[in-house]
DSSP file (Angstrom, degrees, kcal/mol; ACC not computed):
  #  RESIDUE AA STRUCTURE BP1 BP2  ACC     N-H-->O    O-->H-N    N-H-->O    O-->H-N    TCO  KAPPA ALPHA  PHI   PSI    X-CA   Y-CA   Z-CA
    1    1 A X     >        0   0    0      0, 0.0     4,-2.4     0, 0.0     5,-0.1   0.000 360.0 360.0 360.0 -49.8  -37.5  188.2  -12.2
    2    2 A X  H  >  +     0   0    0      1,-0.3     4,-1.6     2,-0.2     5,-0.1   0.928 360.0  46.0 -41.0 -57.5  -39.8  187.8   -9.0
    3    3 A X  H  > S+     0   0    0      2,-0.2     4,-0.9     1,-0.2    -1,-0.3   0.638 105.2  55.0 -77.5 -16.9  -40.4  184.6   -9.9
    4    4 A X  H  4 S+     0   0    0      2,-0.2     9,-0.2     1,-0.2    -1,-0.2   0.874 114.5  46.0 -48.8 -56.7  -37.0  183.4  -10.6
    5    5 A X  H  < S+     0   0    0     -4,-2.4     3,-0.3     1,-0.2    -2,-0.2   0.908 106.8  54.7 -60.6 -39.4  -36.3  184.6   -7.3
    6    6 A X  H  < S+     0   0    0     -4,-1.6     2,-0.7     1,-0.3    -1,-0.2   0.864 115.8  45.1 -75.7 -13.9  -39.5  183.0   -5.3
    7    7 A X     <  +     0   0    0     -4,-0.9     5,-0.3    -3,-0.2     3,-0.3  -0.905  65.0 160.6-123.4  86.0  -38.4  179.7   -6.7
    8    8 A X        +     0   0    0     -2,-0.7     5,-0.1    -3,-0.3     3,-0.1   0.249  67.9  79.9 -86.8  14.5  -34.4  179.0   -6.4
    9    9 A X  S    S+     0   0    0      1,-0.2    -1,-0.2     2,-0.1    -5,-0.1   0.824  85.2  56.4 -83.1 -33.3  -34.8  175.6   -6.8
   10   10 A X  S    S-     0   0    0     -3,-0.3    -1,-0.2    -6,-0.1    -2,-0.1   0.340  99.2-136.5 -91.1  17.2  -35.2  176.0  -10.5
   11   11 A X        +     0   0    0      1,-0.1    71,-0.2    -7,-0.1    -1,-0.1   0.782  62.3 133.3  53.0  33.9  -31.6  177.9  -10.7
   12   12 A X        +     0   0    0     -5,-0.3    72,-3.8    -8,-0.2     2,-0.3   0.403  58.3  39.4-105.7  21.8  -32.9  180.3  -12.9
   13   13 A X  S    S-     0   0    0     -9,-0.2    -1,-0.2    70,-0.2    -2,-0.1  -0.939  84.3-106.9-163.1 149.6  -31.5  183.5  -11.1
   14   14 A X        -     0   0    0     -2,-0.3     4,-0.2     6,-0.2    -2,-0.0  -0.315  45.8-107.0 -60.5 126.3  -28.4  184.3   -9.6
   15   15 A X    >   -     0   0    0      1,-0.1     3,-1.1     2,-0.1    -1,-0.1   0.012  36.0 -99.9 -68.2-152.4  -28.6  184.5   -5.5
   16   16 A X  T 3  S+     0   0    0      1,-0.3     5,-0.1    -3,-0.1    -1,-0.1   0.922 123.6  43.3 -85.8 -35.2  -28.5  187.9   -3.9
   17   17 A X  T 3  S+     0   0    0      4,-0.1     2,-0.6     3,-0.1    -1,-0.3   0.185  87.8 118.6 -83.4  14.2  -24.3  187.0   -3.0
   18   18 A X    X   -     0   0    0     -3,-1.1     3,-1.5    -4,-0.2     4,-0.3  -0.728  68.2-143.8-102.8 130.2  -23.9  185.8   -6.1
   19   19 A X  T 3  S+     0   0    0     -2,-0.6     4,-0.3     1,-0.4    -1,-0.1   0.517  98.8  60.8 -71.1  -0.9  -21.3  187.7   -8.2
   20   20 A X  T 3  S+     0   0    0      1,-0.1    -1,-0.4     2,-0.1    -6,-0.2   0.012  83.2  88.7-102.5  49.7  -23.4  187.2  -11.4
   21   21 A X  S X> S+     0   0    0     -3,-1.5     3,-2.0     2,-0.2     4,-1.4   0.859  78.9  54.1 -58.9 -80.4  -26.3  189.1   -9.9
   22   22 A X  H 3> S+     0   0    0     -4,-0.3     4,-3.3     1,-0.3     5,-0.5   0.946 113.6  43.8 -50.7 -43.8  -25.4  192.6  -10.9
   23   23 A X  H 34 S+     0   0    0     -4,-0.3    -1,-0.3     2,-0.2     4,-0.3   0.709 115.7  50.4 -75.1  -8.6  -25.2  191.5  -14.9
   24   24 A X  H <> S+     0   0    0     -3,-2.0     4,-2.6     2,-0.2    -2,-0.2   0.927 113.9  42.8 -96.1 -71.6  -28.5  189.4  -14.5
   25   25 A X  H  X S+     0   0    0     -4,-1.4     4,-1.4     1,-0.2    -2,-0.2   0.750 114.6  53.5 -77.1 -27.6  -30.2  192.3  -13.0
   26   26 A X  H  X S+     0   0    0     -4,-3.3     4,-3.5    -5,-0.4     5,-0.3   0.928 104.3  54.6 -56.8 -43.1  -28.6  194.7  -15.7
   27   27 A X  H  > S+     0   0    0     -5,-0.5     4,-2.0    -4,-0.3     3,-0.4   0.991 110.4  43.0 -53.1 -69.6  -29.7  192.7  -18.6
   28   28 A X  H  < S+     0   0    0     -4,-2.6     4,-0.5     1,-0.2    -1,-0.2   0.833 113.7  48.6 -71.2 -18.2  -33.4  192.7  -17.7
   29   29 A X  H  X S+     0   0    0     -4,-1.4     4,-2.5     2,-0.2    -1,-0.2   0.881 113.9  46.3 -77.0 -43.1  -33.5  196.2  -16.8
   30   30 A X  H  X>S+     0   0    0     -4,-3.5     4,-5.1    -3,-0.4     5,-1.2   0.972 113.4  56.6 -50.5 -58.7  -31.3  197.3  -20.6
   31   31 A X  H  <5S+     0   0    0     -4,-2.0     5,-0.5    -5,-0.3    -2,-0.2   0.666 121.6  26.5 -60.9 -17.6  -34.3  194.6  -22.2
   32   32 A X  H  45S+     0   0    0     -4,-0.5    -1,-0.2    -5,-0.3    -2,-0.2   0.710 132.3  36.9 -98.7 -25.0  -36.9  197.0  -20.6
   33   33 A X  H  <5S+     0   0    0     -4,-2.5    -3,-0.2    -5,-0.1    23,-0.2   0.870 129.6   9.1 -70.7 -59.1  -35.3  199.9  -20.5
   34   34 A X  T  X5S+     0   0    0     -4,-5.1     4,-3.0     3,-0.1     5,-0.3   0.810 122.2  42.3-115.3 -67.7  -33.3  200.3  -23.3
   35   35 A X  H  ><S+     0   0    0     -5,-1.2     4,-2.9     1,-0.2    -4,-0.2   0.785 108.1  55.8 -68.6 -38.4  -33.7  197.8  -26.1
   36   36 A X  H  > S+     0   0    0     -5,-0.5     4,-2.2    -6,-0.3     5,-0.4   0.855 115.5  45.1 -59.7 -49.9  -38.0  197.4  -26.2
   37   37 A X  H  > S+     0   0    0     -3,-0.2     4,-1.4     2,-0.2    -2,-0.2   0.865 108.4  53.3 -90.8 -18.3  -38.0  201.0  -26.7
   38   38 A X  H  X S+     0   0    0     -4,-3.0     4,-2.2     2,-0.1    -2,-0.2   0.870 114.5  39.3 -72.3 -37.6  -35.6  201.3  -29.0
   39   39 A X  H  X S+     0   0    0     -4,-2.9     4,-2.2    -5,-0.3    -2,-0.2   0.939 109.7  60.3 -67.8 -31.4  -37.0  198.9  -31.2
   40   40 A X  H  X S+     0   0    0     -4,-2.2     4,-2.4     2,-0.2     5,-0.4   0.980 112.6  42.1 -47.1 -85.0  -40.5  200.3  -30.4
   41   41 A X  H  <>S+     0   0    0     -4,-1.4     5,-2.1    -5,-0.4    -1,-0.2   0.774 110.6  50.9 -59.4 -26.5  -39.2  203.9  -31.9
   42   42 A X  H ><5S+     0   0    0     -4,-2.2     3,-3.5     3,-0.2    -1,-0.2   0.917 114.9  48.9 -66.7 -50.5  -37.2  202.7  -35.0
   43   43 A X  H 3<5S+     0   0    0     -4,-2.2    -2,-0.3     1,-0.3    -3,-0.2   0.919 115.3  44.0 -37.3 -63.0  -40.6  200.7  -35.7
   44   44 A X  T 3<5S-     0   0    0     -4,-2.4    -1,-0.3     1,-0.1    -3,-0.2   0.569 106.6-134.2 -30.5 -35.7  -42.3  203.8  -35.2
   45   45 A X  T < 5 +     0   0    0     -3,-3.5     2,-0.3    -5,-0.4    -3,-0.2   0.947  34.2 178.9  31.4  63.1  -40.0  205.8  -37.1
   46   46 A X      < -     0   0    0     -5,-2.1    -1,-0.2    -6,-0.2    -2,-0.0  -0.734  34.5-105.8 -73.8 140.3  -40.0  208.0  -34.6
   47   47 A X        -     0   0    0     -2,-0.3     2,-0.2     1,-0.2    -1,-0.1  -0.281  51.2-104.4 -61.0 146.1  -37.3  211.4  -35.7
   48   48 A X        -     0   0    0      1,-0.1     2,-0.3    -3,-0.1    -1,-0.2  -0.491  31.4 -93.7 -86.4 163.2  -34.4  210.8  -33.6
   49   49 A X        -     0   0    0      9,-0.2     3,-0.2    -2,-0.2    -1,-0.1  -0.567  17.9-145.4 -73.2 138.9  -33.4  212.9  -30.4
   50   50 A X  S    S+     0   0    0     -2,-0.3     2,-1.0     1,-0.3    -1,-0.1   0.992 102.9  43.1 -37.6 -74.5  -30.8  216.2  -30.8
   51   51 A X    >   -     0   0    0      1,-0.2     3,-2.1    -3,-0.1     4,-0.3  -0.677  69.3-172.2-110.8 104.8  -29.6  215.0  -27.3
   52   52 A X  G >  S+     0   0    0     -2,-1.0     3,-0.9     1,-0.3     6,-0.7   0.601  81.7  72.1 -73.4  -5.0  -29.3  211.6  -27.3
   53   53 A X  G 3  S+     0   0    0      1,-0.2    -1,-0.3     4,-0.1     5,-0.1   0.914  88.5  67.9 -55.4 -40.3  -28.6  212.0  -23.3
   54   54 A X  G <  S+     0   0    0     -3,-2.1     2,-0.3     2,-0.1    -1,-0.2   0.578  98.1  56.5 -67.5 -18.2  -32.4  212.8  -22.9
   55   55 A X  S X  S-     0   0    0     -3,-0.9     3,-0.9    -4,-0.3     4,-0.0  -0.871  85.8-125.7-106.1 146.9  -33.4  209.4  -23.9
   56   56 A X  T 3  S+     0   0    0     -2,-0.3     3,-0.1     1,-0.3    -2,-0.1   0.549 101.1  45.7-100.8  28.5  -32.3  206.0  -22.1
   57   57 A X  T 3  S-     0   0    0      1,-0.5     2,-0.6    -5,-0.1     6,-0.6   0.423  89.3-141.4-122.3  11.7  -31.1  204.4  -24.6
   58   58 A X    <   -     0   0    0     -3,-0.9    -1,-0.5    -6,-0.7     2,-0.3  -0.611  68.0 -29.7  69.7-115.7  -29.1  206.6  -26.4
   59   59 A X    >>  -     0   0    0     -2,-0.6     3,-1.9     1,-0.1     4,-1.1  -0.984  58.9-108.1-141.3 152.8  -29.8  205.7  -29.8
   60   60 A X  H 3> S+     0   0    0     -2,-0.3     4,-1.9     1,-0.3     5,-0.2   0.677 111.9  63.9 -52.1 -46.1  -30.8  202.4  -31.5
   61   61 A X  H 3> S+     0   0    0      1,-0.2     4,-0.8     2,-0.2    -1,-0.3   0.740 109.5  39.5   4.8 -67.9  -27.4  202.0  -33.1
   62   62 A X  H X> S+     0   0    0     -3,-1.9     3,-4.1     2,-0.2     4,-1.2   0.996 104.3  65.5 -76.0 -83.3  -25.9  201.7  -30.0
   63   63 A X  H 3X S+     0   0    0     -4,-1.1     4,-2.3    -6,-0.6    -2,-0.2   0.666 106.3  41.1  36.5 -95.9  -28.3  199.9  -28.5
   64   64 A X  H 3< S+     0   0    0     -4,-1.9     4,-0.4     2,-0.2    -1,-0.3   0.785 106.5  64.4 -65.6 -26.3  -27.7  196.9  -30.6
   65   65 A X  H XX S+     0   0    0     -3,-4.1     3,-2.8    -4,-0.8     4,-2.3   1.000 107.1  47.3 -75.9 -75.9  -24.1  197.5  -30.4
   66   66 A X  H >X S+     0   0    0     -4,-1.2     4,-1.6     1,-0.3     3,-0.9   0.859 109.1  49.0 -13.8-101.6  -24.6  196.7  -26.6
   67   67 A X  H 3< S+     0   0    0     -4,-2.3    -1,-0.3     1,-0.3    -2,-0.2   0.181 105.5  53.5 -58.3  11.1  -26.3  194.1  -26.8
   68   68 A X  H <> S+     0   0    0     -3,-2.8     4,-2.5    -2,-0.6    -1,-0.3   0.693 105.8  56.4 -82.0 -48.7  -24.3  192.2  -29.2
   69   69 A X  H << S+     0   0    0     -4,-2.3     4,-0.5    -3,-0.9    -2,-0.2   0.766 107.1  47.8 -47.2 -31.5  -21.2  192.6  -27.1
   70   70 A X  T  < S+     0   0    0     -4,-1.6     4,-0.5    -5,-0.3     3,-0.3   0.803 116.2  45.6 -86.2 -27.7  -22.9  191.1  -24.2
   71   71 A X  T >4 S+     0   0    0     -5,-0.4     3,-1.5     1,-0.2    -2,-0.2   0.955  96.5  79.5 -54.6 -36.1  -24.3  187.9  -26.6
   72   72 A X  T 3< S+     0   0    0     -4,-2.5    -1,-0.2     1,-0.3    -2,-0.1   0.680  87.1  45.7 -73.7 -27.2  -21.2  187.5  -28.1
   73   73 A X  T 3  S+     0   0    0     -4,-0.5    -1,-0.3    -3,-0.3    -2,-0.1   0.710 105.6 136.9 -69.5 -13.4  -19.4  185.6  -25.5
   74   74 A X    <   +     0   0    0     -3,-1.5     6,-0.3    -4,-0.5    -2,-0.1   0.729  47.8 140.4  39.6-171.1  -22.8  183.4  -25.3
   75   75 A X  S    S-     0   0    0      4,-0.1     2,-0.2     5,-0.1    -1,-0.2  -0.974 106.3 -10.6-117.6 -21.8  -23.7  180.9  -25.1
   76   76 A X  B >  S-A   79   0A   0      3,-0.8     3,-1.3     5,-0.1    -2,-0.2  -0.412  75.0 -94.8-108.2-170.8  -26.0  182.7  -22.8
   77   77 A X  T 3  S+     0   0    0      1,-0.3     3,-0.1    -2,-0.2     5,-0.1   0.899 130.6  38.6 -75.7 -32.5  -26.3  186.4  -21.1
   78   78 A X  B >  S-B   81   0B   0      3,-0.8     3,-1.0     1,-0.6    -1,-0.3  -0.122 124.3-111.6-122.4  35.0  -24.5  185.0  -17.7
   79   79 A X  B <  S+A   76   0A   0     -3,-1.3    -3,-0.8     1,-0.3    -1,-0.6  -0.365  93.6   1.2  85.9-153.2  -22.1  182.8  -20.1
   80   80 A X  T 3  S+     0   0    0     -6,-0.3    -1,-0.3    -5,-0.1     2,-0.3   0.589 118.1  84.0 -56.6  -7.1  -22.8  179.1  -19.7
   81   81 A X  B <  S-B   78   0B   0     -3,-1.0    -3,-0.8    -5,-0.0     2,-0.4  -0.623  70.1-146.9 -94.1 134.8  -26.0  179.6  -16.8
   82   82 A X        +     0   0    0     -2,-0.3     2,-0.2   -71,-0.2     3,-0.1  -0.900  28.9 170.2-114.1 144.6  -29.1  180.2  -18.6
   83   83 A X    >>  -     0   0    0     -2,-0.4     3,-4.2     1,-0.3     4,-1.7  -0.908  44.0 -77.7-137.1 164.4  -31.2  182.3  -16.7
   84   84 A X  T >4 S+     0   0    0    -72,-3.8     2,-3.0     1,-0.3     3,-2.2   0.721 123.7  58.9 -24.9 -95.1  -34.6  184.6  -16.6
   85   85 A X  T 3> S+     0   0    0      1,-0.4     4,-1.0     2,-0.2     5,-0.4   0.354  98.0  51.4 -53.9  -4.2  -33.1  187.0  -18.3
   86   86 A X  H <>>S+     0   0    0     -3,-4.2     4,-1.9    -2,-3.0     5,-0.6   0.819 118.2  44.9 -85.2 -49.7  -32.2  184.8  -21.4
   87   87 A X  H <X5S+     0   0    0     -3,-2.2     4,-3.6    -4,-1.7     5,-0.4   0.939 120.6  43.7 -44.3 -66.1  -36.3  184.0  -21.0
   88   88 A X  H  >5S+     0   0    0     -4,-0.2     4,-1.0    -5,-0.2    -1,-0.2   0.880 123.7  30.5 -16.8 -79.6  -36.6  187.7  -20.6
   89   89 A X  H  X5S+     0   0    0     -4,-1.0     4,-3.1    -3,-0.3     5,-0.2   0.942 117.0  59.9 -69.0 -80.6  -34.2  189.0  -23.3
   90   90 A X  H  X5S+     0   0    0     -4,-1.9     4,-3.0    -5,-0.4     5,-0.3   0.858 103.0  50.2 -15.9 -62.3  -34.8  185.9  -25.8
   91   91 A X  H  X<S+     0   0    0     -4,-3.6     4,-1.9    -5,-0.6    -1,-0.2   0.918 111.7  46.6 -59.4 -34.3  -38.2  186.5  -26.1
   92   92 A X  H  X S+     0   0    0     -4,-1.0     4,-1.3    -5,-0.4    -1,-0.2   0.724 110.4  53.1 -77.1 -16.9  -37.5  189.8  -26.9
   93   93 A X  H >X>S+     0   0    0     -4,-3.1     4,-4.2     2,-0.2     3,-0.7   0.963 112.5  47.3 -60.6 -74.5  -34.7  188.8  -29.5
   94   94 A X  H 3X5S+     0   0    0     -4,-3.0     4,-1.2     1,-0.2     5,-0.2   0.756 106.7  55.3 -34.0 -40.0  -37.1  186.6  -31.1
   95   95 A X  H 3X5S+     0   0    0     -4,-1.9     4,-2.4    -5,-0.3     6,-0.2   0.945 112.0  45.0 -60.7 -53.7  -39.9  189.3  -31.2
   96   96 A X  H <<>S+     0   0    0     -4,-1.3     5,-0.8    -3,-0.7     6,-0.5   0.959 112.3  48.2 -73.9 -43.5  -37.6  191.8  -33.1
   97   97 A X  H ><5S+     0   0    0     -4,-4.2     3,-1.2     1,-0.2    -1,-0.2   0.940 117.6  41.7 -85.3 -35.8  -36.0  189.4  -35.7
   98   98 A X  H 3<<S+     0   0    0     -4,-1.2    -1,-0.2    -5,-0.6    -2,-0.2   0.995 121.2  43.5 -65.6 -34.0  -39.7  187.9  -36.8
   99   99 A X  T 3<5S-     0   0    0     -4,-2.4    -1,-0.3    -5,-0.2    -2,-0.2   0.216 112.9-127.3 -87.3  17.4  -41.1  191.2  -36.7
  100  100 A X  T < 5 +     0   0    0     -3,-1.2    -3,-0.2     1,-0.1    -4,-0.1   0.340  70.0 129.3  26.3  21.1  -38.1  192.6  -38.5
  101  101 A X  S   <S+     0   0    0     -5,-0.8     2,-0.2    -6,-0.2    -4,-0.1   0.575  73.3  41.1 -37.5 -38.9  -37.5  195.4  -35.8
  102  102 A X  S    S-     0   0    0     -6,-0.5    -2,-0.0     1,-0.4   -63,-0.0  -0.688  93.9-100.3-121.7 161.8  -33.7  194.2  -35.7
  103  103 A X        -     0   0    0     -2,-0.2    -1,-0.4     1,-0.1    -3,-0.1   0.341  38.8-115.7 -47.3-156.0  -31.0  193.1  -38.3
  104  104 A X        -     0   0    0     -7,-0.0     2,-0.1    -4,-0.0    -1,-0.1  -0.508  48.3-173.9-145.3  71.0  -30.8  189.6  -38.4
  105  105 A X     >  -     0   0    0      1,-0.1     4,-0.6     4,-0.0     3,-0.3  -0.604  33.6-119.0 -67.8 135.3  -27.0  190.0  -37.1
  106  106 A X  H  > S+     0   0    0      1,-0.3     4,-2.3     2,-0.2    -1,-0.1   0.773 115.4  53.7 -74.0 -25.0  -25.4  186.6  -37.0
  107  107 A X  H  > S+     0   0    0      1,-0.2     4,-1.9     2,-0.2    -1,-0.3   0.905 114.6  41.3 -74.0 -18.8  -24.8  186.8  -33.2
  108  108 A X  H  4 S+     0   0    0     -3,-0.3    -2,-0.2     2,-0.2     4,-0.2   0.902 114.5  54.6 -63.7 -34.3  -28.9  187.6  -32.5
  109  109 A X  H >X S+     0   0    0     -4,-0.6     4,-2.8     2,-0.2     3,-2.4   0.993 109.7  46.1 -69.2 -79.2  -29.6  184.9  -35.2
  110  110 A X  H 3X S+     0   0    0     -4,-2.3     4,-2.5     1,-0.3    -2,-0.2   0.700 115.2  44.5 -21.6 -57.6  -27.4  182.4  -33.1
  111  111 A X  H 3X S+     0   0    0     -4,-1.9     4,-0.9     2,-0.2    -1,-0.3   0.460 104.7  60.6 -84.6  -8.2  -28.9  183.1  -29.8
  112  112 A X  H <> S+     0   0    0     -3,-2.4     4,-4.3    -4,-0.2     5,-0.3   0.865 109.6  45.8 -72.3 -52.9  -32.5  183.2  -31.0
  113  113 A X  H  X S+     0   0    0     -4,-2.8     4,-1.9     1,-0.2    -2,-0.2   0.963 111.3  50.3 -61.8 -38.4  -32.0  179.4  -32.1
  114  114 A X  H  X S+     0   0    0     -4,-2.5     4,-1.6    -5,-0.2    -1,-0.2   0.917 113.0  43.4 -68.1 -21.0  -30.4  178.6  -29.1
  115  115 A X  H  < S+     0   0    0     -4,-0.9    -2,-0.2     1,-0.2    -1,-0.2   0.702 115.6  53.8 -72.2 -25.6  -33.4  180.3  -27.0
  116  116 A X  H  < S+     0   0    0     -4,-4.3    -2,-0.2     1,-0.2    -3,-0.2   0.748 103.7  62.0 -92.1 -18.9  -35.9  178.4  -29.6
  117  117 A X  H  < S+     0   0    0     -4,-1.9    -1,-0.2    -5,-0.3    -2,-0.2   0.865  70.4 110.7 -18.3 -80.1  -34.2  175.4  -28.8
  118  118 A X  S  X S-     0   0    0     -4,-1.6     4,-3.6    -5,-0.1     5,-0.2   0.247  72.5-126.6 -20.9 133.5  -35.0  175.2  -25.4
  119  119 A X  H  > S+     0   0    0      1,-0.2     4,-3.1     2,-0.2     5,-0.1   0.968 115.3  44.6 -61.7 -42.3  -37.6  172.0  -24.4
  120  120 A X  H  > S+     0   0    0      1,-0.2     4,-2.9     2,-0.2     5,-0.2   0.886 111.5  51.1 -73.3 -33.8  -39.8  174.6  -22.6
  121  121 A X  H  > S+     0   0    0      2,-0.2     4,-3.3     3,-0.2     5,-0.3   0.965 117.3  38.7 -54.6 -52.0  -39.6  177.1  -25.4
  122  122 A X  H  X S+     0   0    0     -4,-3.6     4,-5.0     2,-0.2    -2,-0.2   0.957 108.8  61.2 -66.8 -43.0  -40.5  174.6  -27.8
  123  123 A X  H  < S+     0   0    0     -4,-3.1     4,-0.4    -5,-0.2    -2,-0.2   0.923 114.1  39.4 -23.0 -74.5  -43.0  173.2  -25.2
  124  124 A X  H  < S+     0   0    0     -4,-2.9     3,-0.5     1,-0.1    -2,-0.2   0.983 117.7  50.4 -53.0 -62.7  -44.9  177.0  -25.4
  125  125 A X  H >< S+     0   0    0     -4,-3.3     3,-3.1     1,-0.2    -2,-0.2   0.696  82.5  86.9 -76.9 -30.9  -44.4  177.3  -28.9
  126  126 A X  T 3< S+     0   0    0     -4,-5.0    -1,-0.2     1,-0.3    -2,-0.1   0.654  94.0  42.7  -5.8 -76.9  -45.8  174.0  -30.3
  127  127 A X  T 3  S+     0   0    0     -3,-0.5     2,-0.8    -4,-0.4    -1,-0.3   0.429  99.4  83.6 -67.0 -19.7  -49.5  175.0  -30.6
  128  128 A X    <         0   0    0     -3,-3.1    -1,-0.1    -4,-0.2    -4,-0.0  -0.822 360.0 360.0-105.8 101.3  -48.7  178.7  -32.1
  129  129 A X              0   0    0     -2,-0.8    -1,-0.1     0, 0.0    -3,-0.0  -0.153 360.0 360.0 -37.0 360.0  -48.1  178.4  -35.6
């Protein structure tokens, strides 16, 4: 995020007036917040919480449910602008479905390939095997 931000020449975050800013900065905050530690605690098979208030992601279920709703209008998180937060979010998509953390639900499936797509994604990935 910082660095989306110290460098706006590469259009990869919304500016500070810009009205997709609040959904940009939600997204990365749910991928740290809520979804990394949900997957982290199904992996875990950690017992779930009584009161699912007490946690901040309410429960992994949900979770996903969330964060399909927001894929699903795609092709990216801010709609046609790819941003950090797909880099963000992506990686983290990608992490859960090799590692089998997540379903392989068709809209995660979709949006992984379009994040593995990417020239610089492929660019990183090349060498890892």
């Amino acid at each position: 995020m910082y660095l989306a931000d110290a460098f706006p020449r590469a259009g990869l975050a919304p500016a500070l007036d810009d009205p997709q800013r609040g959904t940009y900065l939600r997204w990365f905050f749910f991928g740290a917040g809520c979804f990394e530690p949900a997957i982290v605690d199904k992996m875990l098979t950690r017992p779930p919480v009584e009161h699912t208030g007490a946690i901040g992601y309410g429960t992994y279920e949900a979770t996903l449910a969330a964060l399909e709703t927001a894929l699903a209008p795609g092709p990216y998180i801010l709609g046609e602008r790819f941003s950090a937060v797909d880099v963000y979010v992506g990686s983290q998509i990608h992490w859960a479905l090799m590692t089998k953390a997540i379903e392989p639900r068709p809209v995660f499936q979709r949006y992984a390939e379009r994040f593995a797509a990417r020239p610089a994604v492929q660019r990183l990935t090349a060498g890892v095997k």
